[in-house]
N, C-alpha and C positions, 0 to 999 in steps of 0.2 A: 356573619355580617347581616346588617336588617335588612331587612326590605319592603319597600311602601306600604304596605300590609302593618308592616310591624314597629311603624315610625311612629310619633305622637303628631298627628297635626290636627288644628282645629279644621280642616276639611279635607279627608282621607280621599274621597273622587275626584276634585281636583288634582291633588297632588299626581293621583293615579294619572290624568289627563295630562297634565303638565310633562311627567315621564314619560309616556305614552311614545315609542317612536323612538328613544333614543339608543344612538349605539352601545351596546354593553360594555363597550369600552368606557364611554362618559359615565354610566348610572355604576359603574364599578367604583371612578374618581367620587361622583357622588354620594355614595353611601359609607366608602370610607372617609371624606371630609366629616359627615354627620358623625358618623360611629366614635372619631375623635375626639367632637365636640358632645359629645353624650358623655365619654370618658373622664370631662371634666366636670361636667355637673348637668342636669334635668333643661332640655331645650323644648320647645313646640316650636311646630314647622307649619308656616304661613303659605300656600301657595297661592297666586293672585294672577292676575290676566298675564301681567309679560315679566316677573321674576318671582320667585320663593324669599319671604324672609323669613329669618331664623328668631326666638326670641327666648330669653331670659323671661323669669316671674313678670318682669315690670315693665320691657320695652321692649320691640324687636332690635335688635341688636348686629345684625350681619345680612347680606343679602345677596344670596345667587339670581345672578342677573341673567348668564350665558347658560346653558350648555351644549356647546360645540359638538362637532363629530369623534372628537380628540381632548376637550379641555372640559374645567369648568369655569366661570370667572365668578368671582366672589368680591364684595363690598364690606370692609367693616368699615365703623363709623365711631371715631371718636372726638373729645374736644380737642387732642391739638394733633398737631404732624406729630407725625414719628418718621423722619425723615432716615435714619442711623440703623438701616436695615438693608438685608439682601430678599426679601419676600415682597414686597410691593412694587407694581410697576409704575406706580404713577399714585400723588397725593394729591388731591388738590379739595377747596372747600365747596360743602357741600351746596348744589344748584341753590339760591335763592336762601341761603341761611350760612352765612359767613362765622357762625359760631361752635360748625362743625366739620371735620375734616372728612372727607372720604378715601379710605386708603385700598386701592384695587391689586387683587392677589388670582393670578392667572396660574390654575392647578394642571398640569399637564401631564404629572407622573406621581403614581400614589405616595412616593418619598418626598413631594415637596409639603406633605405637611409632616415638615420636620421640627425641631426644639422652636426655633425662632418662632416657626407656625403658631404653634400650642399655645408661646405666651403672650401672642396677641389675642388668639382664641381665648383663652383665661382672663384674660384685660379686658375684650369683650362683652363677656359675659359677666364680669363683677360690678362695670361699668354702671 
């Protein structure tokens, strides 16, 4: 499994900081969200003052917002609901841009990024 050393982000100290302190229970949930999303195709990882976004060649694309002592909470973003799911706890549009949905995915145990996961992650990133 990677680890922040061996992630692609465009600022590797940050990221370093950003991790920095969490229980290894979380940065275990963490590395394997990424390691999945690697699995389906080439991501860089954004670390910023108060979340990580994830991005595709053209846009950042998904964004960990949380992570807990216990979880991690993650942001994907697309143009419409995907309402017809058991993975998101809550849809709603995104702050100040009514043209994009934000779909929030609270990771608590490394099986929930299960099928359903993936092909949002996939849809994500082709997006």
């Amino acid at each position: 499994m990677a680890k922040w050393n061996e992630l692609i982000s465009d600022n590797p100290q940050a990221l370093e900081r950003f991790l920095n302190r969490k229980s290894d229970y979380t940065l275990e949930l963490f590395y394997h969200f990424i390691n999945e999303f690697q699995k389906i195709a080439q991501i860089t990882i954004h670390p910023g003052k108060t979340m990580i976004g994830i991005s595709n060649p053209r846009r950042k694309i998904v964004y960990v917002t949380q992570l807990g002592r216990n979880f991690i909470h993650v942001i994907f973003v697309f143009k419409q609901a995907w309402h017809d799911n058991l993975c998101f706890q809550k849809i709603v549009p995104m702050p100040g841009d009514n043209t994009r949905m934000t779909h929030h995915f609270r990771m608590l145990h490394i099986d929930d990024v299960n099928d359903e996961v993936l092909k949002f992650m996939k849809m994500a990133w082709e997006s």
